[in-house]
N, CA, C and O atoms as a CHARMM CRD file, in Angstrom:
* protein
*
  264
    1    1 UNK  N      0.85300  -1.19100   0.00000 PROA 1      0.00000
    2    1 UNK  CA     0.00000   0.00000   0.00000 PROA 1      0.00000
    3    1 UNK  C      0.89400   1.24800   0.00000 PROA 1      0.00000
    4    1 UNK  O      1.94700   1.10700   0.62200 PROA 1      0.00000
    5    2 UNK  N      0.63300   2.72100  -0.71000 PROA 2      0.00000
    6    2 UNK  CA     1.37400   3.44900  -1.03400 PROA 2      0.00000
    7    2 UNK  C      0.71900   4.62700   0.40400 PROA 2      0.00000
    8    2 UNK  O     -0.44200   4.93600   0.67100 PROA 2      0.00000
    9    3 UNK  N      1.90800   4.99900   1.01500 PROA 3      0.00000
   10    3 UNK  CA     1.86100   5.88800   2.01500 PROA 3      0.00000
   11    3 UNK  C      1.40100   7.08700   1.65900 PROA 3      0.00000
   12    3 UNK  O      2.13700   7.36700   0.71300 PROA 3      0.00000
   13    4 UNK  N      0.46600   8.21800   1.83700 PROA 4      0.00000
   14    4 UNK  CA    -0.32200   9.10900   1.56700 PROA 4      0.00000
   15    4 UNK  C      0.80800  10.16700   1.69000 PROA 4      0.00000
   16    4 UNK  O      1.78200   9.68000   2.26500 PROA 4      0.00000
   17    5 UNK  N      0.95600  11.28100   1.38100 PROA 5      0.00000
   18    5 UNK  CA     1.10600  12.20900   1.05000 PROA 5      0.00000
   19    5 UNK  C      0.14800  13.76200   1.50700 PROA 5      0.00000
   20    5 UNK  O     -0.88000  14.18100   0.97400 PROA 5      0.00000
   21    6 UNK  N      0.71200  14.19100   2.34200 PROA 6      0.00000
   22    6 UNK  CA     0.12900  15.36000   2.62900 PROA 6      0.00000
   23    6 UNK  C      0.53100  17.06600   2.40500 PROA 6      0.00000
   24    6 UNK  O      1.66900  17.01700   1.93700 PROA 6      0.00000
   25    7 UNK  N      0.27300  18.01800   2.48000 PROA 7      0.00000
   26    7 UNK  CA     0.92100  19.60900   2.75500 PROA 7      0.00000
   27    7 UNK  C      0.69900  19.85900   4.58400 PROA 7      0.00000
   28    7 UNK  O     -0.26600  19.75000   5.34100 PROA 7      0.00000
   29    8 UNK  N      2.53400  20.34000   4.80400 PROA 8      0.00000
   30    8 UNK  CA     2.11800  20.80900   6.58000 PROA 8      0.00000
   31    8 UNK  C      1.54700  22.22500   6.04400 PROA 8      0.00000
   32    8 UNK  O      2.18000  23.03700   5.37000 PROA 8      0.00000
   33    9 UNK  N      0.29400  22.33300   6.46600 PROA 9      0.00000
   34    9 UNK  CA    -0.46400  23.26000   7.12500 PROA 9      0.00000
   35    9 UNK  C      0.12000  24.80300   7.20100 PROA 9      0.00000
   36    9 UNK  O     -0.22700  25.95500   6.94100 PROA 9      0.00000
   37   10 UNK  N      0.96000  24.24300   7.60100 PROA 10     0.00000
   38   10 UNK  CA     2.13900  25.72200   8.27800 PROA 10     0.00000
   39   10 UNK  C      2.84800  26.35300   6.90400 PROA 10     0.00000
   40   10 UNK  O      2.63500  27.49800   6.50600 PROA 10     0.00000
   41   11 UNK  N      3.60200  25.53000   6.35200 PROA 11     0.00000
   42   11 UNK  CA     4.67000  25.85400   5.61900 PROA 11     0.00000
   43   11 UNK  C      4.73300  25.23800   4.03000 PROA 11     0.00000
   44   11 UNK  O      5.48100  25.66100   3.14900 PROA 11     0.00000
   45   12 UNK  N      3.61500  23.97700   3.88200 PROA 12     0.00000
   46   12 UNK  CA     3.29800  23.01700   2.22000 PROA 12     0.00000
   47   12 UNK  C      4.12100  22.15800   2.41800 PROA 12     0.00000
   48   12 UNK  O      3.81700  21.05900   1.95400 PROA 12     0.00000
   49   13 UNK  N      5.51500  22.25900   3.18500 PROA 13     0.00000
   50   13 UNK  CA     6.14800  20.70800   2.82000 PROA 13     0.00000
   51   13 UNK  C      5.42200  19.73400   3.07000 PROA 13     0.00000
   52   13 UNK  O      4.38600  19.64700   3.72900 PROA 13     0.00000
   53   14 UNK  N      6.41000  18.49900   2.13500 PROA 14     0.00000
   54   14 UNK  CA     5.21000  17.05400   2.11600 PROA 14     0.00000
   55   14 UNK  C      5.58800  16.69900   3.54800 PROA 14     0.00000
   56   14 UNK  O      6.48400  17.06000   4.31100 PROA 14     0.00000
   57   15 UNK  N      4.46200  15.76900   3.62900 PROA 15     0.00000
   58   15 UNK  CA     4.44700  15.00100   4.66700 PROA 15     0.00000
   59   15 UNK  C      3.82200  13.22200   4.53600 PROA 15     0.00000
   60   15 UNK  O      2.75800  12.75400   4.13300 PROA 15     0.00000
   61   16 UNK  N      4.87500  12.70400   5.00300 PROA 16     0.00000
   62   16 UNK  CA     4.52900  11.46700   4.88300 PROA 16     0.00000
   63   16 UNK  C      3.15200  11.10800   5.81800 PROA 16     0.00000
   64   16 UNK  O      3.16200  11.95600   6.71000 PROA 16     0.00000
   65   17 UNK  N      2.30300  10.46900   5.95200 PROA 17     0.00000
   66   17 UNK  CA     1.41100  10.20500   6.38900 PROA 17     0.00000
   67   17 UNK  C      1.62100   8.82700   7.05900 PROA 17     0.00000
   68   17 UNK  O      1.28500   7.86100   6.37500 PROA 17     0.00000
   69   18 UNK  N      2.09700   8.60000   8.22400 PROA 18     0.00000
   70   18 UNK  CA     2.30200   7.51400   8.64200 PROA 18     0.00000
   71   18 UNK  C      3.29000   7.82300  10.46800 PROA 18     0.00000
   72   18 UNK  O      3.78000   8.76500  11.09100 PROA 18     0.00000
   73   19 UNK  N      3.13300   6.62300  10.59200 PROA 19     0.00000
   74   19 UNK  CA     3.93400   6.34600  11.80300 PROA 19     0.00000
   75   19 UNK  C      5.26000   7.04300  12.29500 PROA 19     0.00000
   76   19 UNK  O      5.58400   7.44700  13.41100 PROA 19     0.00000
   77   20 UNK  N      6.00900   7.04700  10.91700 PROA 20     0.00000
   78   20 UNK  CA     7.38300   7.30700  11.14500 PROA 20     0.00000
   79   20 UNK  C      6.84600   9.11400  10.71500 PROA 20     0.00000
   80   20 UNK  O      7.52100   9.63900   9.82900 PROA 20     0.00000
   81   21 UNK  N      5.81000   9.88600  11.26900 PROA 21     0.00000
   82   21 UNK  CA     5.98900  11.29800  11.35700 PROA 21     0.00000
   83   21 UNK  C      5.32400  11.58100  12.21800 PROA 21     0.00000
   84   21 UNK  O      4.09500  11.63300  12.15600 PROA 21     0.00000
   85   22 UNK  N      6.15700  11.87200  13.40900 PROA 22     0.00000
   86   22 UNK  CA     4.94200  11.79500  14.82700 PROA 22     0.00000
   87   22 UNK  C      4.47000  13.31100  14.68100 PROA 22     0.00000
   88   22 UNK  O      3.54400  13.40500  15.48600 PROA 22     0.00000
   89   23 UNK  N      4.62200  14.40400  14.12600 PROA 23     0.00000
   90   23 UNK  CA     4.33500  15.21300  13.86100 PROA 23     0.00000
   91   23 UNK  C      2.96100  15.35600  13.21800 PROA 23     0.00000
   92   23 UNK  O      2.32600  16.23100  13.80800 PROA 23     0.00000
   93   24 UNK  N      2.24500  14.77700  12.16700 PROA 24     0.00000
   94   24 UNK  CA     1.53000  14.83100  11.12300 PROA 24     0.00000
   95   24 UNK  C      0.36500  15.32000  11.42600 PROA 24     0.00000
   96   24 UNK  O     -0.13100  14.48200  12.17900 PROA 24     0.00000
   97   25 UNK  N     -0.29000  16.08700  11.30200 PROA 25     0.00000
   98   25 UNK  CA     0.11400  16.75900   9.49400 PROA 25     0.00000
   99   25 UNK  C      1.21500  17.90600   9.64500 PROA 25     0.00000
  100   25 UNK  O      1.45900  18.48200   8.58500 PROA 25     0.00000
  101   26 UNK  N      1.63400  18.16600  10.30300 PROA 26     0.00000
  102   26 UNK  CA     2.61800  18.86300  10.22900 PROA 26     0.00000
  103   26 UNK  C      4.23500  18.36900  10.03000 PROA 26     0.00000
  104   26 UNK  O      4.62600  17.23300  10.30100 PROA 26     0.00000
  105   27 UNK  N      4.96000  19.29600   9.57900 PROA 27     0.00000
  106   27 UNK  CA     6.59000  18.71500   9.42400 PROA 27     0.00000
  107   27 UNK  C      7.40700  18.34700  10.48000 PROA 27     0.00000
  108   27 UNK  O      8.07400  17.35200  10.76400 PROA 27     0.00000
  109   28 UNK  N      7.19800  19.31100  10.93100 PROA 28     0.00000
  110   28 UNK  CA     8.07400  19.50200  12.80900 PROA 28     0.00000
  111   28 UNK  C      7.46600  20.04600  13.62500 PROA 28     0.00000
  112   28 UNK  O      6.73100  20.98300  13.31500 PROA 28     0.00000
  113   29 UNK  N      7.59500  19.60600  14.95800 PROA 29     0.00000
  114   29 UNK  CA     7.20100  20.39600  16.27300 PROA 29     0.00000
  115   29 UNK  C      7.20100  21.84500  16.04400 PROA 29     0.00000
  116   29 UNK  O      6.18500  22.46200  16.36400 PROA 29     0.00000
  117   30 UNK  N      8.30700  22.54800  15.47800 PROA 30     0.00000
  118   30 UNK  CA     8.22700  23.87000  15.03300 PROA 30     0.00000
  119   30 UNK  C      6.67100  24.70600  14.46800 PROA 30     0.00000
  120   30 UNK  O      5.97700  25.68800  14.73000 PROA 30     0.00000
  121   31 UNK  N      6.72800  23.64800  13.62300 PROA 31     0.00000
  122   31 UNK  CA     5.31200  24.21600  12.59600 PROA 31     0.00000
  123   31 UNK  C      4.06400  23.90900  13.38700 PROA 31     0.00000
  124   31 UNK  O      3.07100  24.60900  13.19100 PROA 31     0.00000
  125   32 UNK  N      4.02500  22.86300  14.31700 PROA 32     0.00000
  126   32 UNK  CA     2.78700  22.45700  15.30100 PROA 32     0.00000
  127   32 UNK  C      2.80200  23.61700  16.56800 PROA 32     0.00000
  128   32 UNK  O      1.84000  23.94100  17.26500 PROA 32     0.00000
  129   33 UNK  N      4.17200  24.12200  16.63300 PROA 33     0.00000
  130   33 UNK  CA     4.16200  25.21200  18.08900 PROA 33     0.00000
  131   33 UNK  C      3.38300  26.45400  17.39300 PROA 33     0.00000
  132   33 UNK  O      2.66800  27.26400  17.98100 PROA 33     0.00000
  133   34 UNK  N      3.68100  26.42000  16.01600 PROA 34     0.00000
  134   34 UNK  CA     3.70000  27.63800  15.51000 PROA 34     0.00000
  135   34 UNK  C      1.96000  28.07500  15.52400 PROA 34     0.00000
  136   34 UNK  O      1.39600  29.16400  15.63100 PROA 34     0.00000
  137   35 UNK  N      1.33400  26.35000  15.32600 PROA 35     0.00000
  138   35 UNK  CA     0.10600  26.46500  15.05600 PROA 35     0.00000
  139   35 UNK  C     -0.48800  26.69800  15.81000 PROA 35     0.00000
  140   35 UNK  O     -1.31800  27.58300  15.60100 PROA 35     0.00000
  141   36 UNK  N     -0.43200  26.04000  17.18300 PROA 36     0.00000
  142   36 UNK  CA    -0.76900  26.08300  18.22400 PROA 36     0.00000
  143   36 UNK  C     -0.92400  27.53900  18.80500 PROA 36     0.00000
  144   36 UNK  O     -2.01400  27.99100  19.15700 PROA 36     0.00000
  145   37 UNK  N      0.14300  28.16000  18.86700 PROA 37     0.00000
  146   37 UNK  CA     0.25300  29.69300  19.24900 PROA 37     0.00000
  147   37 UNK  C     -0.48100  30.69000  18.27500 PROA 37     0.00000
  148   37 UNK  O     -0.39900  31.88100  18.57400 PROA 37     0.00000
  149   38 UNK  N     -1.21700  30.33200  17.10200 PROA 38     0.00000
  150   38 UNK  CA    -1.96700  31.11400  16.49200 PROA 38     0.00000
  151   38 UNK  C     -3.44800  30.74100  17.14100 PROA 38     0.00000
  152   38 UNK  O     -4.25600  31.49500  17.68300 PROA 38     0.00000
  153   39 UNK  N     -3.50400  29.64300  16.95400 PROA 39     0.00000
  154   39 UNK  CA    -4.85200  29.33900  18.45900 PROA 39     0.00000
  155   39 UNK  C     -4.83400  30.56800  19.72400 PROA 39     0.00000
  156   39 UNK  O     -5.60400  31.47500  20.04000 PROA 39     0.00000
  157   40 UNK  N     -3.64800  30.10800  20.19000 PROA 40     0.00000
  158   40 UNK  CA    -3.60700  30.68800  21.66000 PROA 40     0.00000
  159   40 UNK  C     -3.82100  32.18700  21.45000 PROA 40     0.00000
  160   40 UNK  O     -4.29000  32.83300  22.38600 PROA 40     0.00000
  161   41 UNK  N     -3.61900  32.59000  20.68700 PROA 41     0.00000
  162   41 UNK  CA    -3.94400  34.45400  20.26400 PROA 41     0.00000
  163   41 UNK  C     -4.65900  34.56800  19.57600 PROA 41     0.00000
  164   41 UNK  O     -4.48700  35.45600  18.74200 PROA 41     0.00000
  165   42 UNK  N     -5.79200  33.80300  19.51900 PROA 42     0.00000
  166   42 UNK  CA    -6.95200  33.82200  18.94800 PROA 42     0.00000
  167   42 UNK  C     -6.66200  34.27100  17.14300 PROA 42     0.00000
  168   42 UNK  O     -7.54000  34.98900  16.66500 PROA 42     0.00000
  169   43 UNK  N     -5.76000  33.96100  16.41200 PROA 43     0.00000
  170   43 UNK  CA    -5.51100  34.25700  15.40100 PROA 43     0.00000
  171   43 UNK  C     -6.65800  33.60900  14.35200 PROA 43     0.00000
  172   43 UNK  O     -7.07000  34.17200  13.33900 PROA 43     0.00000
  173   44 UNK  N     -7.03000  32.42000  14.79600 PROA 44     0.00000
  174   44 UNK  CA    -7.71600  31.56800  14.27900 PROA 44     0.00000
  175   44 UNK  C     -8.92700  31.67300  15.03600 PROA 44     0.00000
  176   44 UNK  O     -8.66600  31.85400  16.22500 PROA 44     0.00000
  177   45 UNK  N    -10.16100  31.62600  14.79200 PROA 45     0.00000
  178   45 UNK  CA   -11.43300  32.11400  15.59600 PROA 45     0.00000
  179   45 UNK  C    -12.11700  30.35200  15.15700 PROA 45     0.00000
  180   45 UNK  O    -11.31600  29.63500  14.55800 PROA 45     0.00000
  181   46 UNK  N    -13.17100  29.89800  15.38600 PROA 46     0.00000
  182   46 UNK  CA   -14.41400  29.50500  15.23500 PROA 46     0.00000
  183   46 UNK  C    -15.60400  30.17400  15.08800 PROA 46     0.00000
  184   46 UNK  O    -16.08300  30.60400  16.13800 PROA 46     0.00000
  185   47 UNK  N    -16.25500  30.39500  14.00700 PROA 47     0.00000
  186   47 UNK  CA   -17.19800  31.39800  13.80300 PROA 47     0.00000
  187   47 UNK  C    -18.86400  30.60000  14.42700 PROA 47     0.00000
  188   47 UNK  O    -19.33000  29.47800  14.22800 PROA 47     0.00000
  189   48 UNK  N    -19.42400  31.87400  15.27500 PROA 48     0.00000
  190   48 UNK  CA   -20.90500  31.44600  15.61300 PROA 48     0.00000
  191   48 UNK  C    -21.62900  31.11000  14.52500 PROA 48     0.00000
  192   48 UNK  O    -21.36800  31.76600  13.51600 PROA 48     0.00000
  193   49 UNK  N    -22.65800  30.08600  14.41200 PROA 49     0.00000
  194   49 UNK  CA   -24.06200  30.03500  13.78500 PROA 49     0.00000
  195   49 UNK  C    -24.22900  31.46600  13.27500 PROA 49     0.00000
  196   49 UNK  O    -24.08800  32.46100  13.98600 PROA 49     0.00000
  197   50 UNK  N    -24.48900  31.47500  12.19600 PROA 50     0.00000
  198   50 UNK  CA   -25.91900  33.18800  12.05700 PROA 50     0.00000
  199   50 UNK  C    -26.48900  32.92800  12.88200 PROA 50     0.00000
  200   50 UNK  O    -26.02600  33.38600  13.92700 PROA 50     0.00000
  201   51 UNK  N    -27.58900  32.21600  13.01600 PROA 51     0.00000
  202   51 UNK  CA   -28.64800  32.42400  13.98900 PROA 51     0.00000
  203   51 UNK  C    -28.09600  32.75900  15.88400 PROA 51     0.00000
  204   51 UNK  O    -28.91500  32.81200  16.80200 PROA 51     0.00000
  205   52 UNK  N    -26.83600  32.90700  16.03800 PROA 52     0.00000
  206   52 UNK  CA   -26.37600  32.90300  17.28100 PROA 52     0.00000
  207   52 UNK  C    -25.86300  34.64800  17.44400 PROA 52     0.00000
  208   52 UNK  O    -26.00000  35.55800  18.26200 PROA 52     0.00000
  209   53 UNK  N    -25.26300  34.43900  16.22400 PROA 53     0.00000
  210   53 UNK  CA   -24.50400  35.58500  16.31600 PROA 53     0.00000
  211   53 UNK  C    -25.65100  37.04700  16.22300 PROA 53     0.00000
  212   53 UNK  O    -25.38100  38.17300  16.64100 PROA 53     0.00000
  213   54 UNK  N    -26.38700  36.80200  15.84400 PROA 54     0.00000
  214   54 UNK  CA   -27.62500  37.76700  15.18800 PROA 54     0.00000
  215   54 UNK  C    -28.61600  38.11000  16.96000 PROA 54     0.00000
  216   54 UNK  O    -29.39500  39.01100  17.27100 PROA 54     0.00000
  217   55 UNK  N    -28.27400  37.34300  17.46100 PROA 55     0.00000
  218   55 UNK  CA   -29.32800  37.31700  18.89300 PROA 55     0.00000
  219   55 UNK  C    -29.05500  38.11300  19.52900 PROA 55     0.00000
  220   55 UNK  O    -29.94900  38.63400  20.19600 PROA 55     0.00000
  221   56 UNK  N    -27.44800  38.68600  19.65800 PROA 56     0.00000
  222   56 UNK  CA   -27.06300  39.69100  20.65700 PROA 56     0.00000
  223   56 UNK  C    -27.26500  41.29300  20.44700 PROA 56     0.00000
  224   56 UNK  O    -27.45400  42.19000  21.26800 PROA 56     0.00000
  225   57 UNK  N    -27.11100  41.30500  18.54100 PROA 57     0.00000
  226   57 UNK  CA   -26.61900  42.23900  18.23800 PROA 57     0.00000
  227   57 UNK  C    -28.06700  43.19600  18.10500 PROA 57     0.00000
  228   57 UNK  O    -29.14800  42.60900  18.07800 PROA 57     0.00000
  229   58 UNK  N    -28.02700  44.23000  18.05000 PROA 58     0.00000
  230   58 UNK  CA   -28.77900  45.50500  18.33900 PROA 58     0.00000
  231   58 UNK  C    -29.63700  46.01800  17.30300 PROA 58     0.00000
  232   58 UNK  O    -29.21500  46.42300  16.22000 PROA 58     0.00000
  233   59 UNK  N    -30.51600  46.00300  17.55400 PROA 59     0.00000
  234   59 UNK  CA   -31.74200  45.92300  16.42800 PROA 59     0.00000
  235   59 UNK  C    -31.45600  47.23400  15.68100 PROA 59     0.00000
  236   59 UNK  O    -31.17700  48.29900  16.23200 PROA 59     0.00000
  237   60 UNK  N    -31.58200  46.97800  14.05100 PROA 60     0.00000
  238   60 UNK  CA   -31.74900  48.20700  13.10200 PROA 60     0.00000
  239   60 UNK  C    -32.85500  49.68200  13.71500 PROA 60     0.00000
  240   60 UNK  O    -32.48600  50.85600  13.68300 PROA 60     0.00000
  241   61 UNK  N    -34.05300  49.25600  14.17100 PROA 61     0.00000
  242   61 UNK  CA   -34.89900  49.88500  14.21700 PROA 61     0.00000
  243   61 UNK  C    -35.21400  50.35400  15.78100 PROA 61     0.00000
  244   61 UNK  O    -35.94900  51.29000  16.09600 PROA 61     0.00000
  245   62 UNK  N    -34.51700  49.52200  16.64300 PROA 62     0.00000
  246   62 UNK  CA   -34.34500  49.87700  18.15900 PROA 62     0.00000
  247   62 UNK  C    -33.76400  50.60200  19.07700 PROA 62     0.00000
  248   62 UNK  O    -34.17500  51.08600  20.13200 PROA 62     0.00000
  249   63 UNK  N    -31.97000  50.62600  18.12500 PROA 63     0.00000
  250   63 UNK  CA   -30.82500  50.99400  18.97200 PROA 63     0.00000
  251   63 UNK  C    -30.31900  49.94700  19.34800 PROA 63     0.00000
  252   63 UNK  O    -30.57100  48.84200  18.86800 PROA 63     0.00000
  253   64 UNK  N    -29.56100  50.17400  20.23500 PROA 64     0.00000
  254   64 UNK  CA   -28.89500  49.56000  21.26600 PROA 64     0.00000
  255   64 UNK  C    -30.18100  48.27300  22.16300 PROA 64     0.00000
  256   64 UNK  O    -31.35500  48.56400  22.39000 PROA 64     0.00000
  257   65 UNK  N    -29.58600  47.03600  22.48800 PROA 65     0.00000
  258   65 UNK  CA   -30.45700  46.37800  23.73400 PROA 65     0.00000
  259   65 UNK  C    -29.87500  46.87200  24.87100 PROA 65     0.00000
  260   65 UNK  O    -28.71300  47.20200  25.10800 PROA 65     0.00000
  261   66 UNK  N    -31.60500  46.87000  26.03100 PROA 66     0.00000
  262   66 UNK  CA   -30.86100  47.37500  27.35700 PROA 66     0.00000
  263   66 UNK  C    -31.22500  46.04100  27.94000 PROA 66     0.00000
  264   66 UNK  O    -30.89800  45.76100  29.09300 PROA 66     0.00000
């Protein structure tokens, strides 16, 4: 069976897909710290539902919610 082939995330180098890359999908610990720390500073978000995000925000025709 032919070992998969991936891009690290971080930087495009290949990446073997297997055992012998304890890293994967990434190249090196480097590129996984790197990723990690764009998490940690919120660089990378998870975006709300519309329907979530729309609940807080302040009506066209109201103003502000009190």
């Amino acid at each position: 069976m032919a070992t998969k082939t991936v891009s690290c995330p971080a930087c495009n180098t290949a990446v073997q897909w297997s055992a012998s890359s304890p890293f994967r999908p990434f190249c090196s610990e480097r590129c996984k710290l790197m990723d990690l720390g764009a998490w940690a500073t919120e660089k990378y978000r998870i975006a709300k539902p519309h329907e979530e995000a729309e609940e807080g925000a302040p009506s066209a025709d109201h103003g502000e919610q009190v």
